[in-house]
MARBA-3410 file (N, C-alpha, C, O; in Angstrom, 1 decimal):
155
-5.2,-10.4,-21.2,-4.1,-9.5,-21.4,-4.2,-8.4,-20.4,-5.3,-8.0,-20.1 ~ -3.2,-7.8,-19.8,-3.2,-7.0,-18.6,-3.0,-5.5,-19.9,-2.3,-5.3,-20.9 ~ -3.9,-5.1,-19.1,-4.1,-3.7,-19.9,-4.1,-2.4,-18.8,-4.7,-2.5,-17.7 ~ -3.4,-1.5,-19.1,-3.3,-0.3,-18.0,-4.9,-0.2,-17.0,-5.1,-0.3,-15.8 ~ -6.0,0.1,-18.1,-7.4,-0.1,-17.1,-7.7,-1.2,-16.0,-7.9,-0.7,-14.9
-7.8,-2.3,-16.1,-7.4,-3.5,-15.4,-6.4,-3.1,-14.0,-6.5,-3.5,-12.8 ~ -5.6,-2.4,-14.5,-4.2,-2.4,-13.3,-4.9,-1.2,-12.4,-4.6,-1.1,-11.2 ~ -5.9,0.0,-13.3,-5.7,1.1,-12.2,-7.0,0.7,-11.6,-7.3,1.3,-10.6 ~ -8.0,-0.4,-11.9,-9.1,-0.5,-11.4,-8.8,-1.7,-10.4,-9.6,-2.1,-9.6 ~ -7.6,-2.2,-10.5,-7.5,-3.3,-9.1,-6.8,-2.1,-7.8,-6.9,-2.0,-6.6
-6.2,-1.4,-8.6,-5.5,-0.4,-7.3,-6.8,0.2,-6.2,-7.0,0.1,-5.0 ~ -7.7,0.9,-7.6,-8.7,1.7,-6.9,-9.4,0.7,-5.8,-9.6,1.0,-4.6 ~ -9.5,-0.2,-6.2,-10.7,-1.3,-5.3,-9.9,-1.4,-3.8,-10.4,-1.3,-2.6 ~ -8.2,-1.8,-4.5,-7.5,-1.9,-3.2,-7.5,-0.6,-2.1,-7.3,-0.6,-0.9 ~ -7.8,0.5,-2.9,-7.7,2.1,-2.1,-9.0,2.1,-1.6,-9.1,2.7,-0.5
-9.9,1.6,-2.0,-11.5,1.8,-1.1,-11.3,0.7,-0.1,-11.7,0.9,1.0 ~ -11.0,-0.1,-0.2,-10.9,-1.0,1.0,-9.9,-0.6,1.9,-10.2,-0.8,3.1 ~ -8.8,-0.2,1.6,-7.8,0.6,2.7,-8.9,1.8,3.3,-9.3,2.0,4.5 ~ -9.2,2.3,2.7,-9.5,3.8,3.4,-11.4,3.3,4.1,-11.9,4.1,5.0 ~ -12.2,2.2,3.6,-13.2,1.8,5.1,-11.9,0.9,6.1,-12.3,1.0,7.2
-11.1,0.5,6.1,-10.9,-0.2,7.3,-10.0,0.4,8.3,-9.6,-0.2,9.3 ~ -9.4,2.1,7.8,-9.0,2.3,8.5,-10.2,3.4,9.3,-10.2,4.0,10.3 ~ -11.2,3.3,8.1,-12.2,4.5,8.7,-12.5,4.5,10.5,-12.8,3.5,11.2 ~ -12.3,5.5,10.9,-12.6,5.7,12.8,-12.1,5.1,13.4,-12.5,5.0,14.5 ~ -10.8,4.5,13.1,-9.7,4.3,14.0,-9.0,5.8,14.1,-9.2,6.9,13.5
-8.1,5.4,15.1,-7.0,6.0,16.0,-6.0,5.8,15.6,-5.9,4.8,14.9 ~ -4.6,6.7,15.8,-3.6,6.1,15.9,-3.1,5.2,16.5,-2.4,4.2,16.1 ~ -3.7,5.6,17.6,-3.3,4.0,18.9,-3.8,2.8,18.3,-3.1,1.7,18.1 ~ -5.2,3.1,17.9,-5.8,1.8,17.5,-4.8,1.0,16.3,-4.7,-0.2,16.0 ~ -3.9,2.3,15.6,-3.3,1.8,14.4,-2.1,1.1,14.9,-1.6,0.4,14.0
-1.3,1.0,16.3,-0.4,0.5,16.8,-0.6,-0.6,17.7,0.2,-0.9,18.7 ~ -2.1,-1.5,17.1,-2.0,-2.5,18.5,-1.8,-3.7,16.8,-2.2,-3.8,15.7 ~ -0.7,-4.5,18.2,-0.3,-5.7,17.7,-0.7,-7.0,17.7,-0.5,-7.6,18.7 ~ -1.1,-7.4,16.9,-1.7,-9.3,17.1,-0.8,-9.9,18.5,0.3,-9.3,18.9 ~ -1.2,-10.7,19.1,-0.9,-11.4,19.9,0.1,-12.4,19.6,0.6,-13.1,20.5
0.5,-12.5,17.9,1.0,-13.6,17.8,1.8,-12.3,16.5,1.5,-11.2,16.2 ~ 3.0,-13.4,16.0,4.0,-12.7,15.1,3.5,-12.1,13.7,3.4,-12.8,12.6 ~ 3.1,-10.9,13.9,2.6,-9.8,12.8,2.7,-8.6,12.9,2.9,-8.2,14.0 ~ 2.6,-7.9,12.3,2.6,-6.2,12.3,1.2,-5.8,12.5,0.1,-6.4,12.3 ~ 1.5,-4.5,13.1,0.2,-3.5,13.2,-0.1,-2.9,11.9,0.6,-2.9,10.8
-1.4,-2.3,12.2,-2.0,-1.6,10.8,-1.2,-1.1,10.3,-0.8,-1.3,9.2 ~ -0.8,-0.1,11.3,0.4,1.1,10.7,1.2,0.9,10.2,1.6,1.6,9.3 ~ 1.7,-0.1,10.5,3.1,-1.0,9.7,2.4,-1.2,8.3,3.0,-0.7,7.4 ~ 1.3,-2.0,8.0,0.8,-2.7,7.2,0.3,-1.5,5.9,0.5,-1.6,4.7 ~ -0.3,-0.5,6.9,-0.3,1.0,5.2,0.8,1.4,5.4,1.1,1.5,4.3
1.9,1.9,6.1,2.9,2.2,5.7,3.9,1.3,4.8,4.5,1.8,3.9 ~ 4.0,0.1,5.1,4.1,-0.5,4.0,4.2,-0.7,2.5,5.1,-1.1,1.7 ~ 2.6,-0.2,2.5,1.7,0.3,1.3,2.1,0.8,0.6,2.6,0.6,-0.6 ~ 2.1,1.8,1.3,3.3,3.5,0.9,4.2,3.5,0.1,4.3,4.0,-1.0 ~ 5.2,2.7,1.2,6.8,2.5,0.5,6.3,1.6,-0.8,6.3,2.3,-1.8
5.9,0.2,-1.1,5.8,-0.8,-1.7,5.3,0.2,-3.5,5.6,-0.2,-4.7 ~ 4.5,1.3,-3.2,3.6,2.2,-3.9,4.8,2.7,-4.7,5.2,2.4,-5.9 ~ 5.4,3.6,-3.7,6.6,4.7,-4.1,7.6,3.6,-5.0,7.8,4.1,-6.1 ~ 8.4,2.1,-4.8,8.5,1.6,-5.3,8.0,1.6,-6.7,8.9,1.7,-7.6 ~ 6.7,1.5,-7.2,6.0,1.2,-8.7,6.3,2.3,-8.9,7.3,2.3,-9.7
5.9,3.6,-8.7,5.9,4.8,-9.1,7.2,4.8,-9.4,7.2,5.4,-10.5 ~ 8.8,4.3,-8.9,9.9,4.4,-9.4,10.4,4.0,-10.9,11.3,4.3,-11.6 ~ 8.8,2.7,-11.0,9.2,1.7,-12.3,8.6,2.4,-13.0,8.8,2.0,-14.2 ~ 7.6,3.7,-13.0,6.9,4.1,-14.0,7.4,5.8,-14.1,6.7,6.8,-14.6 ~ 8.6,5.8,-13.5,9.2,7.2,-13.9,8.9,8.3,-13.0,9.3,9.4,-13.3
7.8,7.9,-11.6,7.5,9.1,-11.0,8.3,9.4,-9.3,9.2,8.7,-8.8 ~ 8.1,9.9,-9.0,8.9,10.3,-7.7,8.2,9.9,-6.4,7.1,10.3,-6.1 ~ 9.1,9.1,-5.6,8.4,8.5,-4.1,7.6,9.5,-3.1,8.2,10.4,-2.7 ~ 6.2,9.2,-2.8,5.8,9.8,-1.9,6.3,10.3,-0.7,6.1,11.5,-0.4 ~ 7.1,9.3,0.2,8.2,9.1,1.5,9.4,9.0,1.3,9.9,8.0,0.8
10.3,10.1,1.5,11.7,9.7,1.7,12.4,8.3,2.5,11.8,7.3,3.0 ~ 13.6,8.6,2.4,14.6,6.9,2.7,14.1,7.3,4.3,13.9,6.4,5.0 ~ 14.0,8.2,4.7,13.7,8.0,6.5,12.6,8.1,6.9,12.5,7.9,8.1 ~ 11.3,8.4,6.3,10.3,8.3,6.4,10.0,6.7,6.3,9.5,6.1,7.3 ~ 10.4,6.0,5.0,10.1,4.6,4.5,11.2,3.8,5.2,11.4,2.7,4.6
12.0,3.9,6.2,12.8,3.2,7.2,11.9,2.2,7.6,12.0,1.1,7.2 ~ 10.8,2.7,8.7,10.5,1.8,9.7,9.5,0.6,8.9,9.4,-0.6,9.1 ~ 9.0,1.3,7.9,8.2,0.6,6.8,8.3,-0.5,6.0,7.4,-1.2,5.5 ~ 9.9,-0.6,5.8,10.3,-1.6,4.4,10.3,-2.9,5.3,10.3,-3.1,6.5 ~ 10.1,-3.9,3.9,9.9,-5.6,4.4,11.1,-5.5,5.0,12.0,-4.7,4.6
11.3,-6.4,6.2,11.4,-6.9,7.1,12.5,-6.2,8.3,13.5,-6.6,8.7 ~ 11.9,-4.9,8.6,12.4,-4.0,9.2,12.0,-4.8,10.8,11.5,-5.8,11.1 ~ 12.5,-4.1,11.2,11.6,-4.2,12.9,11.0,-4.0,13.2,10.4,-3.1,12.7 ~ 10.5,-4.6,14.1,9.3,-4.7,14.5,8.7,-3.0,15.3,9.1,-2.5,16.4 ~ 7.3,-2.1,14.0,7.6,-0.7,14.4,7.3,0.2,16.1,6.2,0.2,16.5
7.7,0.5,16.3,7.5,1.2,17.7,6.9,2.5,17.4,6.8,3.1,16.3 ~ 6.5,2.8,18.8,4.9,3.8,18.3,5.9,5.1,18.1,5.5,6.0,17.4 ~ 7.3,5.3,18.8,7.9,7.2,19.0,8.4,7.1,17.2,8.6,8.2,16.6 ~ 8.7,5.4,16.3,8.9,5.8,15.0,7.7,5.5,14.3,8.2,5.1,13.2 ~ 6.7,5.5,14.2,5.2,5.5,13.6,4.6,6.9,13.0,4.4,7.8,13.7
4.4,6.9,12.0,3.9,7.8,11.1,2.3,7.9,11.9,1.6,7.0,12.5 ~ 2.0,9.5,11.7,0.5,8.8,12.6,-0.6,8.6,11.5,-0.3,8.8,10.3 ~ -1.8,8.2,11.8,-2.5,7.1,10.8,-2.7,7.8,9.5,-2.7,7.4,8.4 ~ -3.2,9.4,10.2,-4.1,10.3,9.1,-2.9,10.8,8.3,-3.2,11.3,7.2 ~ -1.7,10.8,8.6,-0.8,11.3,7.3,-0.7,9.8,6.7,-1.1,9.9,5.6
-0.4,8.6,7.1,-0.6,7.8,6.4,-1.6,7.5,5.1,-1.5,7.2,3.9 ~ -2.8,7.7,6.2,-3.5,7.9,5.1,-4.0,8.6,3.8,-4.4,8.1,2.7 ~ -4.0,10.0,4.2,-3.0,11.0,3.5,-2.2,10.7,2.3,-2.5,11.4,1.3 ~ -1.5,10.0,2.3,0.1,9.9,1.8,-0.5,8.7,1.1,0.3,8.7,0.1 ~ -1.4,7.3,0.8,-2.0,6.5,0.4,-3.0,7.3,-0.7,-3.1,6.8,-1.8
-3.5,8.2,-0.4,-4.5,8.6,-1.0,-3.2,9.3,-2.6,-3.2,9.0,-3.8 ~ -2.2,10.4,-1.9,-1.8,10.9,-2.9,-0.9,9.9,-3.8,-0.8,10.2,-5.0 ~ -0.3,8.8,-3.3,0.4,7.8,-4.2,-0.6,7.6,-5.0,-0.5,7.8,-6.2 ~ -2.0,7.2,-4.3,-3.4,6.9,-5.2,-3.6,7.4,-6.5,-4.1,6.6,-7.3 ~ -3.2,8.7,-6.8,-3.7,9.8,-7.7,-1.9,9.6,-8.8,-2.1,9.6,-10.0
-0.9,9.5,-8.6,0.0,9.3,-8.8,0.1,8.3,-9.5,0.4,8.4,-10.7 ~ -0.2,7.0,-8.9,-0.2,5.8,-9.8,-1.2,5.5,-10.6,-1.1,4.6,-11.4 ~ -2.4,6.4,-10.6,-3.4,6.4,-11.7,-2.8,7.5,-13.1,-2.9,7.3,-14.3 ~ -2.4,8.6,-12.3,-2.1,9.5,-13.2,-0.4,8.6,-14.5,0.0,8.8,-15.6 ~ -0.1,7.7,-13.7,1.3,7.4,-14.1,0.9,6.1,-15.1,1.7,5.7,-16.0
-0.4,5.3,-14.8,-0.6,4.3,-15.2,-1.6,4.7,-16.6,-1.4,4.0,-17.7 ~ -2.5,5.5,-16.6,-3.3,5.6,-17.4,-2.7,6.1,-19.0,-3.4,6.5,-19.9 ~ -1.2,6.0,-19.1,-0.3,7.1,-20.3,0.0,5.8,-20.5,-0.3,5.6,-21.7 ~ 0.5,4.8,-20.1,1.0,3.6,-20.8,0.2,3.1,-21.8,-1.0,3.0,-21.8 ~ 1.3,2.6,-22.9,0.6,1.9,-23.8,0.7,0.2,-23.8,1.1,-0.2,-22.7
0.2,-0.7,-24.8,0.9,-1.7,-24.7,2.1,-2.1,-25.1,2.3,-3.3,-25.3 ~ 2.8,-1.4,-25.3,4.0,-1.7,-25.7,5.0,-1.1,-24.6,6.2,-1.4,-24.4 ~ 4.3,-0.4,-24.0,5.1,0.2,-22.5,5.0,-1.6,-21.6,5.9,-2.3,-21.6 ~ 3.7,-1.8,-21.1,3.7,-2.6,-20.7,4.4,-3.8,-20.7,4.5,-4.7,-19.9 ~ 5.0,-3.7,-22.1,6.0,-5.1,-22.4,7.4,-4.7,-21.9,8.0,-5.8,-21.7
8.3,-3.5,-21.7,9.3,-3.4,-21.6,10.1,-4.0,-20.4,9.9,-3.6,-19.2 ~ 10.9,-4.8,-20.7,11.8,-5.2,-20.0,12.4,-4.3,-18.3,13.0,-3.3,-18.2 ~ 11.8,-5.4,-17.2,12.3,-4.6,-16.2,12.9,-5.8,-15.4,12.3,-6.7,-15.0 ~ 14.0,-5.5,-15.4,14.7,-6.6,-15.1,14.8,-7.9,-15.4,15.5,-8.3,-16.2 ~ 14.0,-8.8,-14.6,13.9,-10.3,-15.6,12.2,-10.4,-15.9,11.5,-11.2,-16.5
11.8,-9.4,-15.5,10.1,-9.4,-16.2,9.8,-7.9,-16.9,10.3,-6.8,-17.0 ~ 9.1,-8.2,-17.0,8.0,-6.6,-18.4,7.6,-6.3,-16.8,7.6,-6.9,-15.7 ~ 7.3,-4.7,-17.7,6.8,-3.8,-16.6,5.4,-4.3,-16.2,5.0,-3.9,-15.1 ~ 4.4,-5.1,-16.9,3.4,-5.5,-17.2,3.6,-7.3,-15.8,2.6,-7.8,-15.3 ~ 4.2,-7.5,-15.6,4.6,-8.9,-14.8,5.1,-8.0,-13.7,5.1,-8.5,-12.6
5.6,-7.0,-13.9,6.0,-6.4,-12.0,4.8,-5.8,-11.7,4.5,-6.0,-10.5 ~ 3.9,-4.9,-12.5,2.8,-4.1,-12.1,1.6,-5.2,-11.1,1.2,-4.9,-10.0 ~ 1.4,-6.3,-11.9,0.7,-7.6,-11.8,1.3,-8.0,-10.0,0.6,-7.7,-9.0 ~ 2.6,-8.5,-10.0,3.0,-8.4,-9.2,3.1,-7.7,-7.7,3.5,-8.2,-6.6 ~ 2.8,-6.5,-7.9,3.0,-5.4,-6.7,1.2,-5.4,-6.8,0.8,-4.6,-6.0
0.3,-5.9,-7.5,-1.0,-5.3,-7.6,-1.2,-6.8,-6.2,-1.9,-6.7,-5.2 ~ -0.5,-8.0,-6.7,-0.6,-9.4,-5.9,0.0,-8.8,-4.6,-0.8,-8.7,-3.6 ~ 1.1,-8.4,-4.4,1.6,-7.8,-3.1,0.5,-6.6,-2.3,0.3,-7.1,-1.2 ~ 0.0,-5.5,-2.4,-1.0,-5.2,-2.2,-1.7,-5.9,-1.4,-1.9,-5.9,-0.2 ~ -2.4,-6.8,-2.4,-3.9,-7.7,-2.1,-3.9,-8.1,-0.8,-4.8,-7.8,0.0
-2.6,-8.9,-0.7,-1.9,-9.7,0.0,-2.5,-8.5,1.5,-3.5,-8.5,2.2 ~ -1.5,-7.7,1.6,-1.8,-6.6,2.7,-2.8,-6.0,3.1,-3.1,-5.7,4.3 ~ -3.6,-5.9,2.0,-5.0,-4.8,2.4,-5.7,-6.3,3.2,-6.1,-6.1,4.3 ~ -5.7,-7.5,2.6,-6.6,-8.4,3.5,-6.2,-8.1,4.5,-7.0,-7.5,5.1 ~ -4.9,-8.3,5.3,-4.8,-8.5,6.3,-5.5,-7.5,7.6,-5.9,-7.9,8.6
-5.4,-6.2,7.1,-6.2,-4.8,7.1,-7.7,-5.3,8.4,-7.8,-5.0,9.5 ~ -8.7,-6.3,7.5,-9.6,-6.3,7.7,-9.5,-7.0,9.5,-10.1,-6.6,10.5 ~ -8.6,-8.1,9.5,-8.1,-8.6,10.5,-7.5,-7.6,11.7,-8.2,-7.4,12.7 ~ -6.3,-7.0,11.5,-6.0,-5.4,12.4,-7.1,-4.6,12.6,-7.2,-4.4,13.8 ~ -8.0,-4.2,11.9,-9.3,-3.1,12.1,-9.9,-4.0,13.4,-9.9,-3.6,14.5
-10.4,-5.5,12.9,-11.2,-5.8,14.1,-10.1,-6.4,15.6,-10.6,-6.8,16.7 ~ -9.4,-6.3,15.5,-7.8,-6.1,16.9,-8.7,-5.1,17.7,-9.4,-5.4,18.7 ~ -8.8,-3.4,17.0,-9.1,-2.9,17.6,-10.6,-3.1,18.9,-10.8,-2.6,20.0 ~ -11.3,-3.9,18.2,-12.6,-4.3,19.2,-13.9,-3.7,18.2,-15.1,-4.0,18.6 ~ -13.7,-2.8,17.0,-15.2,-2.2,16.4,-15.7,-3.8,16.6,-16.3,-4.0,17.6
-15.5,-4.9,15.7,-16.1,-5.8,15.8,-18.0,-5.5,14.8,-19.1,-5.8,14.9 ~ -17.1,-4.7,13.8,-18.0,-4.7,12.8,-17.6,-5.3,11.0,-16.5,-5.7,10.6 ~ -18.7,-5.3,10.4,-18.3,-5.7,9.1,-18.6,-4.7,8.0,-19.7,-4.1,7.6 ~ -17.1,-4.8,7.4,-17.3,-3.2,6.3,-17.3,-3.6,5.2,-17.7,-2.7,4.3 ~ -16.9,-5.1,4.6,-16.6,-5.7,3.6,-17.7,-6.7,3.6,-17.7,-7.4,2.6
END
């Protein structure tokens, strides 16, 4: 049974692994591109962000990033350019405070919150969902961190 604890302790795990792999990078470093068809870091926590500010919309609270901040960010935008790139440390920044928001917003639910109808699933099957979407991203993380050349292991 998915229980609010469960949901805020897969976020946290996901926020500690966001915040080593962006540890001692650069912004630049956050704008280099695979060689082959994928986004840069920056794309990939900004992302985050928006995808974040999304849940927080399903649980009644208010988006970290405005509609022009979260432009360059949303699935399947363009491909981002460095003059529209958020730079890394407000990114990261801005991860951290969704961080505290989606804990503060998740830990009030009951189980009977969790069942309510959101669309064609419970809030409990979208939370699940966006926790799978996440995952999905922060892996990729580990991959962009070593683009830049550290060529270390944090995980």
């Amino acid at each position: 049974m998915i229980t609010p604890d469960i949901v805020i302790r897969y976020f946290k795990l996901n926020q500690q692994v966001l915040r080593m792999q962006a540890k001692g990078l650069t912004h630049e470093d956050s704008l280099l591109t695979p060689p082959f068809r994928a986004n840069c870091l920056n794309w990939v926590l900004g992302h985050i962000v928006v995808y974040r500010d999304q849940v927080l919309a399903l649980l009644g609270d208010e988006p970290v990033w405005d509609e022009e901040q979260a432009a360059p960010y949303n699935r399947e935008s363009e491909p981002l350019q460095a003059e529209d790139a958020i730079p890394l440390d407000q990114i990261i920044s801005d991860l951290k405070v969704s961080q505290k928001r989606l804990v503060a917003a998740l830990v009030d639910l009951t189980a009977e919150d969790l069942e309510r109808p959101v669309d064609d699933r419970t809030l409990a099957q979208r939370l699940t969902f966006a926790y799978w979407h996440e995952a999905y991203h922060t892996g990729q993380t580990e991959l962009l961190r070593q683009l830049t050349g550290v060529d270390d292991k944090i995980i």
